[in-house]
N, C-alpha and C positions, 0 to 999 in steps of 0.2 A: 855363114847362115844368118838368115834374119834375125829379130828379135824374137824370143821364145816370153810367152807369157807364163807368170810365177802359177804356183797352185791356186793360191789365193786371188787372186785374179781371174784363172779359167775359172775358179768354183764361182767366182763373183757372178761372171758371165753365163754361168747354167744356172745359177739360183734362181733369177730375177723371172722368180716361177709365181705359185699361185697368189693372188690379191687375198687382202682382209678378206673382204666379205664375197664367198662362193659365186659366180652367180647363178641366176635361179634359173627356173624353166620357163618364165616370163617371159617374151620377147616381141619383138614390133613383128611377129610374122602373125598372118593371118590364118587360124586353126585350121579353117577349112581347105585352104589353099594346099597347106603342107602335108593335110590327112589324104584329101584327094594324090595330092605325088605323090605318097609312101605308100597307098592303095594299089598307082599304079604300080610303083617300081616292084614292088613285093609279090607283084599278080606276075608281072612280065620275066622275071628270073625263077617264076614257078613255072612257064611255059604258057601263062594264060595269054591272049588276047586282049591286049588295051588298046584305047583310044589316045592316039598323040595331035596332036592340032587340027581334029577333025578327021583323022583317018586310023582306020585299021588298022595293029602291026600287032604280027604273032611273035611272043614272048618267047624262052628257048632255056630252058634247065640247063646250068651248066655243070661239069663236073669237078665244080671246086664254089668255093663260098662266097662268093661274090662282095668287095667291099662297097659301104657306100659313101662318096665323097661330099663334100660340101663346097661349091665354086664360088667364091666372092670378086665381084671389081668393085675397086675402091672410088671413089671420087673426091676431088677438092685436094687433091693430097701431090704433093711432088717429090718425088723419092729423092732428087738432087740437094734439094733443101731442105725438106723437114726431116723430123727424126726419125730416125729407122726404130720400127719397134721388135720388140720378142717377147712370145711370153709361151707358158706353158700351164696346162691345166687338167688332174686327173677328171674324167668323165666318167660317170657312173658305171657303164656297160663297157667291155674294152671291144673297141672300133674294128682293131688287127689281131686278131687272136693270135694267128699263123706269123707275127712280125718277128723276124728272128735278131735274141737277145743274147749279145754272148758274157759271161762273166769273169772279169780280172780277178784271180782270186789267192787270197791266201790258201796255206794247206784245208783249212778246215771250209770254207766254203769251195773249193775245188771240189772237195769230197762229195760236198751238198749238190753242187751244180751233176756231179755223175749222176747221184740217185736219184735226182727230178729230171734226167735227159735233157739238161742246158747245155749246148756248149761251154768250152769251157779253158782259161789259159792261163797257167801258174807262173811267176815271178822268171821262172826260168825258160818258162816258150817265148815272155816279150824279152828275154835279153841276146834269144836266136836270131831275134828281128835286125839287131846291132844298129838299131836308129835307121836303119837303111828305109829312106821315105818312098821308097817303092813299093817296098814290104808293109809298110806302113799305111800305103794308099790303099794297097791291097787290101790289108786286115779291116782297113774304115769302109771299102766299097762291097766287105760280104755278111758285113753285118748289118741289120738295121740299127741297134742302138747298145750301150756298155753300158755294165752293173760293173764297181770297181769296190773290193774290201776297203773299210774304212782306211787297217795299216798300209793300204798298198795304193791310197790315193794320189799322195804325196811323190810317189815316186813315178807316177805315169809322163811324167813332161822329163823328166831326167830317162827314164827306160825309153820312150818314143819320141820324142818331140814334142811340136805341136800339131802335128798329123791328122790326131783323131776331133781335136778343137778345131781344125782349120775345117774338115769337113761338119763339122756342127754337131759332133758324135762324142763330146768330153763324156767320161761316163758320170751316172749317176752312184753317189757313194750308199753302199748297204754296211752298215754298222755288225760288230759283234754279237749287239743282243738282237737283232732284228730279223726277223722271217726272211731266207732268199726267197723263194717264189711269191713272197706276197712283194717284194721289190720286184721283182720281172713283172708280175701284174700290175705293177705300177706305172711302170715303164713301158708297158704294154695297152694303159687304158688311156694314154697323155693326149692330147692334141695339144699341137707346138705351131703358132703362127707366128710366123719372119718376115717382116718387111726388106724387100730386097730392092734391086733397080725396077720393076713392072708392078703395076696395079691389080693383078689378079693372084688371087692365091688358091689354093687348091691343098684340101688336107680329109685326112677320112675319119670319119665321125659316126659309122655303124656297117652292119655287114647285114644282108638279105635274113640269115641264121637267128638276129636279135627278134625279139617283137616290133609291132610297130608303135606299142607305147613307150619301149626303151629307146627304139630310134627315134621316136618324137622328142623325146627328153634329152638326149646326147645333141642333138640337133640345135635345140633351141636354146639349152647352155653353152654350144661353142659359138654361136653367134652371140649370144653375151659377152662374153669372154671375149671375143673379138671384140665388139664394141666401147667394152671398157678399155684397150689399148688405145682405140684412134683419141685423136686428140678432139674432135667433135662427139664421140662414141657416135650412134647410130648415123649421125648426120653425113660420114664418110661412107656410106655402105651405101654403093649405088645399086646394084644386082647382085640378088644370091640363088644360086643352082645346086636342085639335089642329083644324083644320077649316080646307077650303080655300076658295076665295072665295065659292064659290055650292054647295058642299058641307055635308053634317050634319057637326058637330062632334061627337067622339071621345077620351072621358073616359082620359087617358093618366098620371095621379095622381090619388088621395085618401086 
């Protein structure tokens, strides 16, 4: 088998999370621009009537909560040479309420994860897995994202491989003295942008459900927070698009 990366190493690689300084709700977008798309997007998943580039288009209630995405193309930027960035950033409002988090747990946060309805898998369900990377691709592709007890972090690369790291999913560790549901909330309000091989990226930053002063806020901090990864900050941010799940997307930078 390949190389397996230490703890200390995956935990290196999921750390390299939020910067000193937050960033703010400040951003090179132009207010009106963004109030107008969040006006429509908000009207158009309540069923109203909006205006898309001059025309008419009836809006449609759906029966589920619609997320709202944020689309960025980068520019100046070449993924073969320059560095690949990650980062990750709690946002004030969470984006995926419905993102499902499951928790590695000792006995006493197992217990926890029942009585909050977390999924949920004790010491002894990952050693059913027996490293088997099927089982293990499996377990990474039904979850969104892992809460791991502080004692049982250490042993996730030894119980699974590097399975759940490989898909970008190392869990985030929840301490003994620490709230589990206020760590799923946490985990739940993140926005995480990766610089891969392509120039665009695509990540969700509010749902139809929030206001549209929370969604303006959520919005305008992850395009900070993006900007502060690139290596020019804003000067790499060629276009940016809001658009909600099954809504037109709405030109909010260029």
């Amino acid at each position: 088998p390949g190389p397996q990366l230490s703890y200390s190493s995956q935990q290196q690689a999921a750390e390299k999370q939020l910067p000193a300084n937050p960033p703010s709700t400040m951003a090179k977008v132009d207010n009106d621009t963004l109030s107008d798309a969040l006006d429509k997007i908000l009207a158009y998943s309540n069923g109203d009537e909006i205006e898309v580039n001059g025309e008419k288009v009836k809006g449609k209630k759906r029966n589920f909560v619609e997320t709202i995405d944020l689309q960025v193309t980068l520019k100046n930027y070449d993924p073969r040479k320059d560095k690949r960035f990650a980062g990750t950033f709690r946002l004030p409002e969470i984006p995926r309420p419905n993102l499902k988090v499951c928790v590695l747990g000792n006995d006493v946060h197992c217990e926890q994860a029942k009585e909050l309805g977390f999924p949920f898998m004790s010491v002894d369900d990952l050693k059913k897995l027996n490293k088997n990377k099927k089982l293990v691709k499996k377990l990474a592709g039904r979850y969104d994202a892992f809460v791991a007890s502080q004692a049982l972090i250490k042993q996730i690369p030894r119980l699974l491989g590097p399975g759940l790291n490989r898909a970008g999913k190392f869990p985030t560790v929840v301490g003994s003295n620490e709230s589990l549901e206020e760590k799923v909330n946490e985990v739940k309000g993140q926005v995480k942008f990766q610089m891969k091989k392509v120039l665009c990226l695509s990540v969700a930053v509010g749902h139809v459900g929030l206001t549209k002063e929370q969604n303006d806020a959520n919005i305008k901090i992850s395009l900070n927070f993006l900007a502060s990864l690139l290596k020019k900050n804003w000067q790499n941010i060629k276009v940016a698009y809001i658009k909600s799940t099954m809504g037109p997307s709405f030109n909010i930078y260029f």
